[in-house]
Biotite code that builds the C-alpha atoms (Angstrom):
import biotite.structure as struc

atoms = struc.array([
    struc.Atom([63.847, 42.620, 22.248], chain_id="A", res_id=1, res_name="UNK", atom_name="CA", element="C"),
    struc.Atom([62.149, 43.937, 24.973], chain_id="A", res_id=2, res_name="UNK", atom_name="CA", element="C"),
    struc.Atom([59.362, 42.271, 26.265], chain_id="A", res_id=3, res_name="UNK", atom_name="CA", element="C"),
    struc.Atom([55.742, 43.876, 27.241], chain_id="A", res_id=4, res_name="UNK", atom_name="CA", element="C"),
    struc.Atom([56.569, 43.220, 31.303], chain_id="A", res_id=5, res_name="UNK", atom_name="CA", element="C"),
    struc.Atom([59.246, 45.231, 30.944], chain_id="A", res_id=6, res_name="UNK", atom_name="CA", element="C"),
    struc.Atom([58.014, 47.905, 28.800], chain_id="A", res_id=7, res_name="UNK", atom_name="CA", element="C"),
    struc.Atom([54.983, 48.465, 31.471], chain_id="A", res_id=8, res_name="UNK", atom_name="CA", element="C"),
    struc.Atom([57.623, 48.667, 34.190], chain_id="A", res_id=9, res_name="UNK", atom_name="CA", element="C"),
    struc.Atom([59.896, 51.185, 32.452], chain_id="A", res_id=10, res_name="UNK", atom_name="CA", element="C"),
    struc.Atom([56.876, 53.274, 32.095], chain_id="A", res_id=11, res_name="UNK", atom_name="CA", element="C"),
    struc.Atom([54.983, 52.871, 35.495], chain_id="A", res_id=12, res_name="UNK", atom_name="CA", element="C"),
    struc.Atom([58.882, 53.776, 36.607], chain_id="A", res_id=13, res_name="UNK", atom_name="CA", element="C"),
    struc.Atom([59.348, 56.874, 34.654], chain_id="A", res_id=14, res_name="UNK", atom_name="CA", element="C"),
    struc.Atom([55.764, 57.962, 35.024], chain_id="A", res_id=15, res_name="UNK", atom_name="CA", element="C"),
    struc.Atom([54.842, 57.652, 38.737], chain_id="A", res_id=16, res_name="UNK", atom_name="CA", element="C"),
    struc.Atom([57.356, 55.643, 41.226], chain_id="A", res_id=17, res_name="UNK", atom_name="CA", element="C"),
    struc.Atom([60.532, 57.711, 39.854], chain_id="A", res_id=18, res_name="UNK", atom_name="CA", element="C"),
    struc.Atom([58.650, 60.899, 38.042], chain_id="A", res_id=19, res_name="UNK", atom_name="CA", element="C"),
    struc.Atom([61.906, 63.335, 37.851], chain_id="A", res_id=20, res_name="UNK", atom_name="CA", element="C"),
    struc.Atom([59.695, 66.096, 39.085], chain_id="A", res_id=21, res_name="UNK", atom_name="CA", element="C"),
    struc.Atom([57.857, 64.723, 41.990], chain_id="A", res_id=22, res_name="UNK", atom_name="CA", element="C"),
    struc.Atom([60.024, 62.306, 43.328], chain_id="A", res_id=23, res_name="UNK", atom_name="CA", element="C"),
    struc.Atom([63.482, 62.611, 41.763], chain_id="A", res_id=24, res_name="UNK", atom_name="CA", element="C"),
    struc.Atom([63.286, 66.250, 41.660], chain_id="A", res_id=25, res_name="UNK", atom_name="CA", element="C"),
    struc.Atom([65.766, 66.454, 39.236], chain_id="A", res_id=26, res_name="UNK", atom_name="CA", element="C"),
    struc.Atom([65.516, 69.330, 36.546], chain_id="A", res_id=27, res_name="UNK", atom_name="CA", element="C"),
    struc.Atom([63.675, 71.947, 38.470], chain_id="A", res_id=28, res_name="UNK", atom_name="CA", element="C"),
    struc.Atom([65.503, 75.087, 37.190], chain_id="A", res_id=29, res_name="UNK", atom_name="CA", element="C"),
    struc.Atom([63.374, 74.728, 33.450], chain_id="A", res_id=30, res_name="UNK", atom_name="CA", element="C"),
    struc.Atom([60.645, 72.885, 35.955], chain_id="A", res_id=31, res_name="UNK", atom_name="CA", element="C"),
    struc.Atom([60.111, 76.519, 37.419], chain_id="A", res_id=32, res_name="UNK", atom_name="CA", element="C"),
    struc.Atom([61.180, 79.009, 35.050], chain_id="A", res_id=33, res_name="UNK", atom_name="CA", element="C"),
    struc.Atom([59.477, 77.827, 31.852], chain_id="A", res_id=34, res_name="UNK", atom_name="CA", element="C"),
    struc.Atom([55.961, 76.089, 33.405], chain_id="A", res_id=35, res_name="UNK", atom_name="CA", element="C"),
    struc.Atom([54.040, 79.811, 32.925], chain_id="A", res_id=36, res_name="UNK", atom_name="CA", element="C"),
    struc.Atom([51.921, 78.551, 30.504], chain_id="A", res_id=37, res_name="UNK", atom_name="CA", element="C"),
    struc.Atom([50.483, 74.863, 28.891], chain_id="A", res_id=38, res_name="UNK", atom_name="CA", element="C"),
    struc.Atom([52.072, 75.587, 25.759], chain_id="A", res_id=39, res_name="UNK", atom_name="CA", element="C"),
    struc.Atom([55.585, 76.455, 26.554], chain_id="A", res_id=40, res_name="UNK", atom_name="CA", element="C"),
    struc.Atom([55.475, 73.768, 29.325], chain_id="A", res_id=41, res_name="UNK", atom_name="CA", element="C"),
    struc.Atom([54.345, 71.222, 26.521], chain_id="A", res_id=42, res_name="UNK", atom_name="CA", element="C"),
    struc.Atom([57.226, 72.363, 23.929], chain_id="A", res_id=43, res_name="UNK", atom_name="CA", element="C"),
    struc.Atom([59.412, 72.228, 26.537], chain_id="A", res_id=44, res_name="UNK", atom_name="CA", element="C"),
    struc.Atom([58.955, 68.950, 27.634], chain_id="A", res_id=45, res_name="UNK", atom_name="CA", element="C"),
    struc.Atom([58.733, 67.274, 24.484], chain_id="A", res_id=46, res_name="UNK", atom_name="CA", element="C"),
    struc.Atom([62.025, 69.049, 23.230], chain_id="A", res_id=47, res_name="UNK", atom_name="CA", element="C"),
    struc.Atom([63.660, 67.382, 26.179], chain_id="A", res_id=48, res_name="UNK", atom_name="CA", element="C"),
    struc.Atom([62.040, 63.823, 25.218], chain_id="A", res_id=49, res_name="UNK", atom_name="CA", element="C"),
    struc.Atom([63.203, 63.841, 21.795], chain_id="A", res_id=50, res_name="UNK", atom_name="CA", element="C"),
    struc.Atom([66.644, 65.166, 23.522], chain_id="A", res_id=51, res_name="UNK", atom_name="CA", element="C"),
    struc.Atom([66.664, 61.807, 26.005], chain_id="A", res_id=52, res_name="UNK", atom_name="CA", element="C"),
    struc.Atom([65.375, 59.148, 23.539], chain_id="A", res_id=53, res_name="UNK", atom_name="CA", element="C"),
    struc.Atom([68.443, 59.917, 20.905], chain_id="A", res_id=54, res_name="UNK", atom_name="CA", element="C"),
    struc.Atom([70.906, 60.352, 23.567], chain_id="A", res_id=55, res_name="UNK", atom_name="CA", element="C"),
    struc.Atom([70.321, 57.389, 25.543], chain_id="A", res_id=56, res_name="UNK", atom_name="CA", element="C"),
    struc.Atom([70.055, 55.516, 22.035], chain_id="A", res_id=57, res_name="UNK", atom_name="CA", element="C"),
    struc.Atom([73.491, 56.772, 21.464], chain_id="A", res_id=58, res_name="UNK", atom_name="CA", element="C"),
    struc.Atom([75.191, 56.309, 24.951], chain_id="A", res_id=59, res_name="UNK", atom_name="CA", element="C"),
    struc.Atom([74.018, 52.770, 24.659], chain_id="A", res_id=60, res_name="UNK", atom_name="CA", element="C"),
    struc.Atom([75.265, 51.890, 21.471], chain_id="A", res_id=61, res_name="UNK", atom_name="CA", element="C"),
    struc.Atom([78.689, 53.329, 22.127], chain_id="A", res_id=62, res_name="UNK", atom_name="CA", element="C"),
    struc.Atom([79.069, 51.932, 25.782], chain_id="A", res_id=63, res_name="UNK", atom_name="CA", element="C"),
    struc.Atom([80.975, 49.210, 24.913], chain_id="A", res_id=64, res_name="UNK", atom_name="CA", element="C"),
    struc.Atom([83.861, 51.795, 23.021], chain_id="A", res_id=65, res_name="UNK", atom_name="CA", element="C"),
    struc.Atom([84.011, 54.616, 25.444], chain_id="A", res_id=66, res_name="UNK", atom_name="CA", element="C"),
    struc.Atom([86.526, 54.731, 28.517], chain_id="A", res_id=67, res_name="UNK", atom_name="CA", element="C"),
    struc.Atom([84.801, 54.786, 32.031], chain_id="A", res_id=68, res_name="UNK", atom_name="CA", element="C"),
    struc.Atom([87.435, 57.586, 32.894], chain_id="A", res_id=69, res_name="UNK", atom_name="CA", element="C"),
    struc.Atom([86.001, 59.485, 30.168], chain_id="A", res_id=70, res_name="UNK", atom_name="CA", element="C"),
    struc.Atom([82.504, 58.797, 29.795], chain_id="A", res_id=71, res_name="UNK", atom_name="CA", element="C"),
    struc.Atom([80.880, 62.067, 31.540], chain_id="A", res_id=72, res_name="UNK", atom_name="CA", element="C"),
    struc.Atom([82.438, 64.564, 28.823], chain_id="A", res_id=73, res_name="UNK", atom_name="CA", element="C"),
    struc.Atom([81.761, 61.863, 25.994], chain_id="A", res_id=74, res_name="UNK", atom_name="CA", element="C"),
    struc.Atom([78.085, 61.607, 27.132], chain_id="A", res_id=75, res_name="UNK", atom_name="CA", element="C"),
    struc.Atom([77.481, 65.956, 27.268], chain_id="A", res_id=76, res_name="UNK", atom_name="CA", element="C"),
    struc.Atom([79.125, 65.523, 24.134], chain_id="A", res_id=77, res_name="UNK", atom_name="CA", element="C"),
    struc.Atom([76.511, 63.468, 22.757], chain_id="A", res_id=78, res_name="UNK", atom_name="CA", element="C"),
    struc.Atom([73.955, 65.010, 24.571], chain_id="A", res_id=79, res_name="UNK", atom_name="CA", element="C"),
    struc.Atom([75.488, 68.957, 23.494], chain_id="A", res_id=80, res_name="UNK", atom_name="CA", element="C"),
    struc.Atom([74.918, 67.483, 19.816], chain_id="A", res_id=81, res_name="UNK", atom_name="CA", element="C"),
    struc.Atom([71.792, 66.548, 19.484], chain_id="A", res_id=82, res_name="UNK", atom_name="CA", element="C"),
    struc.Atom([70.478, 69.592, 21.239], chain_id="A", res_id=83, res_name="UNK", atom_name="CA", element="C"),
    struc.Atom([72.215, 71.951, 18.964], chain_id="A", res_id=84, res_name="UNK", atom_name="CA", element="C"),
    struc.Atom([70.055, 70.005, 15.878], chain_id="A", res_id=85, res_name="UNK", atom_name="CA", element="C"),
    struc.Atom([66.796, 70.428, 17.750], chain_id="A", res_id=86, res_name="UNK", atom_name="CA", element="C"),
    struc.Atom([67.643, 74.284, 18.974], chain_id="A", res_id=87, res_name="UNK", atom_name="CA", element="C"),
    struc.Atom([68.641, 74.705, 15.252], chain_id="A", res_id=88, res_name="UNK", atom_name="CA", element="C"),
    struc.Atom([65.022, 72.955, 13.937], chain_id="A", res_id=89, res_name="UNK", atom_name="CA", element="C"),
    struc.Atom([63.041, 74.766, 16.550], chain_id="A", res_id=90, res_name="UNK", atom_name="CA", element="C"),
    struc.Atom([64.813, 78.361, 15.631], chain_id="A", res_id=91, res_name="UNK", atom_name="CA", element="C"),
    struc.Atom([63.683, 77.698, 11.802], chain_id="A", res_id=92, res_name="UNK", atom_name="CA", element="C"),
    struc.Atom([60.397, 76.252, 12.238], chain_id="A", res_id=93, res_name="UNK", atom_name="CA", element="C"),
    struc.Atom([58.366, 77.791, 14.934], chain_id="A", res_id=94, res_name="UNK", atom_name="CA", element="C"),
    struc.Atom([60.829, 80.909, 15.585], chain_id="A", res_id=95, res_name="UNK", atom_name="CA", element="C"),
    struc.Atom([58.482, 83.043, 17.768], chain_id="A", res_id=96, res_name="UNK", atom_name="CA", element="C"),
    struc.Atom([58.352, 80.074, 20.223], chain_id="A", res_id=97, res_name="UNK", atom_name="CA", element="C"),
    struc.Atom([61.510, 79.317, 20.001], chain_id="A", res_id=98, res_name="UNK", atom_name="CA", element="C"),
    struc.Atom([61.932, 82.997, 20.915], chain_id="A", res_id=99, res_name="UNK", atom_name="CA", element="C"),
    struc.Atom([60.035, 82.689, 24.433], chain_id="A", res_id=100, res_name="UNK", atom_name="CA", element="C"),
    struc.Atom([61.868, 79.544, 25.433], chain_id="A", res_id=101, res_name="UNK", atom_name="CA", element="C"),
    struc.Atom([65.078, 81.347, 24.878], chain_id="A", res_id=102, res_name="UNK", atom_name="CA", element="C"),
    struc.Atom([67.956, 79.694, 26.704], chain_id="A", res_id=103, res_name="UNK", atom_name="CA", element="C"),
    struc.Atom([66.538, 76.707, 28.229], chain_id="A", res_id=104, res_name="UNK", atom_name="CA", element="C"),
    struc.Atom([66.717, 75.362, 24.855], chain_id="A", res_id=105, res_name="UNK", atom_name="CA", element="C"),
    struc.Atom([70.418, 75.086, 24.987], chain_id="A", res_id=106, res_name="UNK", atom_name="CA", element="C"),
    struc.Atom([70.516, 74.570, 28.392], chain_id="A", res_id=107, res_name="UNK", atom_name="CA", element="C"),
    struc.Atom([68.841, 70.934, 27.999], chain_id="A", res_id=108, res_name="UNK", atom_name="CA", element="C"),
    struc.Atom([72.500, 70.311, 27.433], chain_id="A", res_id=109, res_name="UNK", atom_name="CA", element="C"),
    struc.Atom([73.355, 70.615, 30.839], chain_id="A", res_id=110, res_name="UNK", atom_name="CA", element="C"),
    struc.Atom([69.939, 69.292, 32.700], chain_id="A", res_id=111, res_name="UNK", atom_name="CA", element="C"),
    struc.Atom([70.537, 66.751, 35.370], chain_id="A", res_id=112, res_name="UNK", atom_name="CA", element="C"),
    struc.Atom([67.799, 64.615, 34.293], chain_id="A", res_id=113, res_name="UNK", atom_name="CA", element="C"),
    struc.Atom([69.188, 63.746, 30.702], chain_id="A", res_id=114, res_name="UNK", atom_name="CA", element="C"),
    struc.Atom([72.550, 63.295, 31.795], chain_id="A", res_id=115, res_name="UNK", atom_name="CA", element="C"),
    struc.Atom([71.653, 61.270, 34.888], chain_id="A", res_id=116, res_name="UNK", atom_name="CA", element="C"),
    struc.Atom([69.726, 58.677, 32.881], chain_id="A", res_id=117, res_name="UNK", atom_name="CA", element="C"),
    struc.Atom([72.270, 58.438, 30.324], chain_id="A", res_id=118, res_name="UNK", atom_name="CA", element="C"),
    struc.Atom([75.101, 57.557, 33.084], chain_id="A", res_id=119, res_name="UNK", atom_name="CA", element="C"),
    struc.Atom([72.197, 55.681, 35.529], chain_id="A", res_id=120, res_name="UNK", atom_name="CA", element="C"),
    struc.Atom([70.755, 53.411, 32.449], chain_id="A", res_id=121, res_name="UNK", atom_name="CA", element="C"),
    struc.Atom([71.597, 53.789, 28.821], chain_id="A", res_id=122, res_name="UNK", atom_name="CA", element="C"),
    struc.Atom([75.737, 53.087, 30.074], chain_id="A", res_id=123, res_name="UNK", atom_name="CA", element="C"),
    struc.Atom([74.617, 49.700, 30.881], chain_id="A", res_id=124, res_name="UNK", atom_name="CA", element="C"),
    struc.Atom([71.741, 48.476, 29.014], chain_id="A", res_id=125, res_name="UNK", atom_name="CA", element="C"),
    struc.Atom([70.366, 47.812, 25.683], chain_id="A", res_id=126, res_name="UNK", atom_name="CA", element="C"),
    struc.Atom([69.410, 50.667, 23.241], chain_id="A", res_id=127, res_name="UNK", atom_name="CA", element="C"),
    struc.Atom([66.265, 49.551, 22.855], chain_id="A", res_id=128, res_name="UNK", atom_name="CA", element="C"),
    struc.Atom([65.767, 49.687, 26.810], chain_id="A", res_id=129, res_name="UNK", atom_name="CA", element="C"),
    struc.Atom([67.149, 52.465, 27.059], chain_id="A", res_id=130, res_name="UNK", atom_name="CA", element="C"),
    struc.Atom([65.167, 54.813, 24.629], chain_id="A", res_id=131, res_name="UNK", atom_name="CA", element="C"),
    struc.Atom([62.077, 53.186, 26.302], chain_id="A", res_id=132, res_name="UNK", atom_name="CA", element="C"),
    struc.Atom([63.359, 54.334, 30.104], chain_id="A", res_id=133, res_name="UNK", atom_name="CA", element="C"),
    struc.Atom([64.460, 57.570, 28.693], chain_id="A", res_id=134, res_name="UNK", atom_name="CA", element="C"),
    struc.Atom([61.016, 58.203, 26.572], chain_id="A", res_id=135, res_name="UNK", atom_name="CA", element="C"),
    struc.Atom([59.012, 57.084, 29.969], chain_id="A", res_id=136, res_name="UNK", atom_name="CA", element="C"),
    struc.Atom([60.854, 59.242, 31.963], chain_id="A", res_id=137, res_name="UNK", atom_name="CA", element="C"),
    struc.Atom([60.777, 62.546, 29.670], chain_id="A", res_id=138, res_name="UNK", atom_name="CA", element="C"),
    struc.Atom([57.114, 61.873, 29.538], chain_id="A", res_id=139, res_name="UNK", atom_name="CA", element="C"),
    struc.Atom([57.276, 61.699, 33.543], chain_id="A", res_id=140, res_name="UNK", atom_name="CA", element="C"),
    struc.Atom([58.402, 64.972, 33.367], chain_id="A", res_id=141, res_name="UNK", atom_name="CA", element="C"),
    struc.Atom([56.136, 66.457, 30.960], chain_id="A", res_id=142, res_name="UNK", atom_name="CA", element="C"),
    struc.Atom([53.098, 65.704, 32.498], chain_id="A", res_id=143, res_name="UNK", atom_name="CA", element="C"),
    struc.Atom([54.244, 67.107, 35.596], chain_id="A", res_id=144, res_name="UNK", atom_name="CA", element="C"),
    struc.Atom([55.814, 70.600, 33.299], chain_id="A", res_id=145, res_name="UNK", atom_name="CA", element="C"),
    struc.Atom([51.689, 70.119, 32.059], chain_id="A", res_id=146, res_name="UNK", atom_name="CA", element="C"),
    struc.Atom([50.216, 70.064, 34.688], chain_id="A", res_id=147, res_name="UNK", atom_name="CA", element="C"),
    struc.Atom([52.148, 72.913, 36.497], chain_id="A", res_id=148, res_name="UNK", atom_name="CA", element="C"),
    struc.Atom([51.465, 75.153, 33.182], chain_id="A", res_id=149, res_name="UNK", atom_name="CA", element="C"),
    struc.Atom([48.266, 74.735, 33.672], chain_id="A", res_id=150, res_name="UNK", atom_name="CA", element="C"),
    struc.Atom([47.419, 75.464, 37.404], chain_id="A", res_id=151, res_name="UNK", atom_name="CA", element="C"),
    struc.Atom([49.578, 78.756, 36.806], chain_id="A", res_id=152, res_name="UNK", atom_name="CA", element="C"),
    struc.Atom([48.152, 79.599, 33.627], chain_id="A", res_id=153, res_name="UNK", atom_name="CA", element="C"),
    struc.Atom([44.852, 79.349, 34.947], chain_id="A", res_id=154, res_name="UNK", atom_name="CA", element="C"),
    struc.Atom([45.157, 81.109, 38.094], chain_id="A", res_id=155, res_name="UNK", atom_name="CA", element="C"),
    struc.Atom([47.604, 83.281, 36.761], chain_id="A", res_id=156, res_name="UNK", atom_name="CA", element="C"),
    struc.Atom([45.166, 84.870, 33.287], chain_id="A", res_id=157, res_name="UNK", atom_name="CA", element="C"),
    struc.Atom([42.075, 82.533, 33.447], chain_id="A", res_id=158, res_name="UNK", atom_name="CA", element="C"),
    struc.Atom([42.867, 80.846, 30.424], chain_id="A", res_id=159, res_name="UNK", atom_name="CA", element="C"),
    struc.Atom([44.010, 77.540, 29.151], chain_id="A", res_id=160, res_name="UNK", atom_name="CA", element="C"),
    struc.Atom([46.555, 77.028, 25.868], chain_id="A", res_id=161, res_name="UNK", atom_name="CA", element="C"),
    struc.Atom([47.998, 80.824, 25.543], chain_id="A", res_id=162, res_name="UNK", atom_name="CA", element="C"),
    struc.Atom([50.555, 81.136, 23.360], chain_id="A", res_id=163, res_name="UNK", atom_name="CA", element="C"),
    struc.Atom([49.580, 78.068, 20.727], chain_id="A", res_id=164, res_name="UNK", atom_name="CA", element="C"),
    struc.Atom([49.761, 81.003, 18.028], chain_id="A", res_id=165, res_name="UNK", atom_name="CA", element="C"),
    struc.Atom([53.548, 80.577, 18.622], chain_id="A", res_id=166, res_name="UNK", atom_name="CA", element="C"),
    struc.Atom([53.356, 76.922, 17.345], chain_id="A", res_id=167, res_name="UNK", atom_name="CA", element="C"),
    struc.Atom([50.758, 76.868, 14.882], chain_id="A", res_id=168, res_name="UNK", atom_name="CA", element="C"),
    struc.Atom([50.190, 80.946, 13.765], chain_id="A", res_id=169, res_name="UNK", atom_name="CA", element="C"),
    struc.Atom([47.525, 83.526, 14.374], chain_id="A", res_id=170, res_name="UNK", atom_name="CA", element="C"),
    struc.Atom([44.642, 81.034, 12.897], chain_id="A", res_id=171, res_name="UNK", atom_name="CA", element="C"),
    struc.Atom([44.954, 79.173, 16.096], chain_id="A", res_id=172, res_name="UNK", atom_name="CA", element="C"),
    struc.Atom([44.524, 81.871, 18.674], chain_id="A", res_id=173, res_name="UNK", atom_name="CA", element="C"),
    struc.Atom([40.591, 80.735, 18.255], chain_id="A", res_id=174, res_name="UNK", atom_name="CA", element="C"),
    struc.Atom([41.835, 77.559, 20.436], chain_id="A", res_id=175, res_name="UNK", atom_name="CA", element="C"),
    struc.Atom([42.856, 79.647, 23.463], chain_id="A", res_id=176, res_name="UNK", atom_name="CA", element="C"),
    struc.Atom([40.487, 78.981, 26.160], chain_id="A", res_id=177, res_name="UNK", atom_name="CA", element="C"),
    struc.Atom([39.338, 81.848, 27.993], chain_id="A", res_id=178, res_name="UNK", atom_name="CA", element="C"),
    struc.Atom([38.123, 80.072, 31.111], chain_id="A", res_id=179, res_name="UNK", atom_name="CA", element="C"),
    struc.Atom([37.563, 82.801, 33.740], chain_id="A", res_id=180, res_name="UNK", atom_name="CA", element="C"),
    struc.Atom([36.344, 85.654, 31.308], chain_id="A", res_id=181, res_name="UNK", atom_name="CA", element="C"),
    struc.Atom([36.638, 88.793, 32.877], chain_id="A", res_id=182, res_name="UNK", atom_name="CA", element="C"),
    struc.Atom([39.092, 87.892, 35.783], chain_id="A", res_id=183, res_name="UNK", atom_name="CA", element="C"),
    struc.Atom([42.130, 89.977, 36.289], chain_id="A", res_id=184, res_name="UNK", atom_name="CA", element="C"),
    struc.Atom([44.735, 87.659, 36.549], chain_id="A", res_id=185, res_name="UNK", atom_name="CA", element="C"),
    struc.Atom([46.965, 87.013, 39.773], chain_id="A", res_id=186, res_name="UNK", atom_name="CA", element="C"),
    struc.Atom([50.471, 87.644, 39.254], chain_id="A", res_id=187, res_name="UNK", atom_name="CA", element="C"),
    struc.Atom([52.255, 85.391, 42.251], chain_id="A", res_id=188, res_name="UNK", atom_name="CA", element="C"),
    struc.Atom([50.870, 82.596, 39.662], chain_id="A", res_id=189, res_name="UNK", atom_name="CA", element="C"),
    struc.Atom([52.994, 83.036, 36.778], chain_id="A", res_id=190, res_name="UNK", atom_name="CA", element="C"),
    struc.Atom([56.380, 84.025, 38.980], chain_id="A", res_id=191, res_name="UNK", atom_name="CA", element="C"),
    struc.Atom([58.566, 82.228, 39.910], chain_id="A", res_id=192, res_name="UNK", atom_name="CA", element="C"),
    struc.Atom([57.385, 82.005, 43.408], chain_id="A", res_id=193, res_name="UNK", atom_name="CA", element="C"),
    struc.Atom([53.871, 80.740, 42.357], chain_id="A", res_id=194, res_name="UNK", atom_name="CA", element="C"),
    struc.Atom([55.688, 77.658, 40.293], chain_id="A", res_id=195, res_name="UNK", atom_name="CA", element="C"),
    struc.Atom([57.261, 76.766, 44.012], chain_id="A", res_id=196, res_name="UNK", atom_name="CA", element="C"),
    struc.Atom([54.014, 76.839, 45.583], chain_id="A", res_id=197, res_name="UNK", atom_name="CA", element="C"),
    struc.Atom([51.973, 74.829, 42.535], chain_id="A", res_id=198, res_name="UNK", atom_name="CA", element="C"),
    struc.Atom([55.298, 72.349, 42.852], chain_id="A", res_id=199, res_name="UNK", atom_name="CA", element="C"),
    struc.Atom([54.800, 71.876, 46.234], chain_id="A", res_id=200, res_name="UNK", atom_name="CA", element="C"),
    struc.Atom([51.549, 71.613, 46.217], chain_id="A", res_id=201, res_name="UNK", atom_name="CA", element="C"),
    struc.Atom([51.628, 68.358, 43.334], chain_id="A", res_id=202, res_name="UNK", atom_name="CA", element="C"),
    struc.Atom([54.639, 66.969, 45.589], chain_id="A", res_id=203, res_name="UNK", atom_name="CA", element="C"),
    struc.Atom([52.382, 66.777, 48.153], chain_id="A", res_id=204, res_name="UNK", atom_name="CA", element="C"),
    struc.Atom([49.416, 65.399, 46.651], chain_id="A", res_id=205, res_name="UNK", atom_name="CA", element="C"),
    struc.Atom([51.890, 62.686, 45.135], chain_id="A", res_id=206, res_name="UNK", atom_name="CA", element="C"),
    struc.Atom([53.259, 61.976, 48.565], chain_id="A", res_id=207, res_name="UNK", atom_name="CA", element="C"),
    struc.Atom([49.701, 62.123, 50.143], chain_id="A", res_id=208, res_name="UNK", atom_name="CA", element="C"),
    struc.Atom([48.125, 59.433, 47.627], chain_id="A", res_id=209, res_name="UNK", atom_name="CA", element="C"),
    struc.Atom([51.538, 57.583, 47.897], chain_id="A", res_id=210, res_name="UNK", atom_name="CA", element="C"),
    struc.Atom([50.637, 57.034, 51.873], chain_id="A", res_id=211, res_name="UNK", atom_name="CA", element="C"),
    struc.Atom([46.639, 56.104, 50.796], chain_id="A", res_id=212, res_name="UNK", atom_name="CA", element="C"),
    struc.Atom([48.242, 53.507, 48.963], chain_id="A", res_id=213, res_name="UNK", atom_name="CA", element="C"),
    struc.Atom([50.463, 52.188, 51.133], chain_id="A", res_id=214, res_name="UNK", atom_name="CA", element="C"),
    struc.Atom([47.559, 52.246, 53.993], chain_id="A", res_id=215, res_name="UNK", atom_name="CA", element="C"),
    struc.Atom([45.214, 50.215, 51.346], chain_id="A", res_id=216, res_name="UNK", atom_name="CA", element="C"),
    struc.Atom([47.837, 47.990, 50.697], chain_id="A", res_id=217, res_name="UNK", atom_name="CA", element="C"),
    struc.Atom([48.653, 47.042, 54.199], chain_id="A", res_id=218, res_name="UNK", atom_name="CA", element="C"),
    struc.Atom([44.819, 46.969, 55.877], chain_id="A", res_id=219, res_name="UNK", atom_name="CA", element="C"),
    struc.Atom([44.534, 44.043, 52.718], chain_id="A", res_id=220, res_name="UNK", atom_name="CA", element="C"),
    struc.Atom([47.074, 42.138, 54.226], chain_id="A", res_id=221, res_name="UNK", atom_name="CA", element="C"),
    struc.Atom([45.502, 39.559, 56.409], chain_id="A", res_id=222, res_name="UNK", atom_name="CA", element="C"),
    struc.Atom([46.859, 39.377, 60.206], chain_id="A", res_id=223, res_name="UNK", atom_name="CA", element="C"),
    struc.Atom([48.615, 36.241, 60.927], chain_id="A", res_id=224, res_name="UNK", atom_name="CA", element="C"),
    struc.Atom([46.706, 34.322, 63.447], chain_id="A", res_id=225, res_name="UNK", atom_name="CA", element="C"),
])
């Protein structure tokens, strides 16, 4: 059982002191490539959730019965599994999104982040633990894949949510959010160059109200006499 002190610190871990994309800055090939947009970013993101809750379930349960010599091919193995059932649920039920995202689908298989918690945590603690740390941290790494799709989605077209017609059909291009009408868009923003400069700019913020904190924390401590 897990209790509720440790279920805040799995989350305050996988959320802000070890977010995987501003202070790990582990997965950054999907980071970059696939934050264009909110949607994709979002879809994304949660894939690779789903991906790290059942496959840290599953590493954990099967610790106890799998070699240490052999436990990096048995964990992809896992891991190479259960992304083959969500590419396969993805390509049948929202096809044209499954479309954009293309190969980083499949390549969840092979991202740092879901293999390194697997081998870091779920190897050596209970299931139950370790689909909490592995929820927390693919939540971590959402917000930041959010957040990034956003910034370059709205200074790359002005708009907010492009692409939810992928998910939910043509009804729901209504829900796009045209927030700079008439603005021309800025291209740098949605390559691959503009994800590097949004990245480093939320690295830096991170890092910057990191040191505020630390600073706070330290003019509260009272000087010894």
């Amino acid at each position: 059982m897990i209790t509720a002190t440790e279920f805040r610190s799995l989350f305050h871990n996988g959320l802000i002191k070890q977010n995987t994309g501003l202070v790990q800055l582990l997965g950054l090939c999907p980071l970059l490539a696939i934050s264009n947009n909110v949607i994709n970013a979002l879809s994304l993101g949660l894939a690779t959730v789903l991906v790290m809750a059942a496959s840290s379930g599953a590493v954990s349960g099967v610790r106890h019965f799998v070699p240490n010599e052999i436990r990096i091919p048995v964990f992809v193995l896992i891991i190479a599994a259960l992304v083959t059932v969500i590419d396969l649920a993805m390509n049948a039920f929202v096809h044209p999104l499954y479309l954009v995202l293309g190969i980083f689908i499949p390549l969840i298989t092979t991202n740092c982040i879901v293999l390194a918690r697997a081998d870091a945590f779920a190897s050596k603690n209970h299931p139950l633990h370790s689909v909490v740390d592995a929820i927390a941290m693919g939540l971590g790494l959402t917000l930041v894949l959010v957040v990034l799709g956003a910034i370059r989605e709205l200074a790359g077209q002005g708009t907010l949510l492009s692409g939810i017609d992928l998910v939910f059909g043509e009804e729901a291009k209504q829900f796009v959010l045209h927030l700079l009408p008439g603005y021309k868009g800025f291209l740098l923003a949605i390559l691959p160059p503009g994800a590097f400069i949004a990245l480093g700019l939320l690295i830096a913020a991170n890092n910057w109200n990191k040191a505020r904190a630390e600073q706070r924390a330290r003019a509260a401590v009272p000087v010894a006499a």
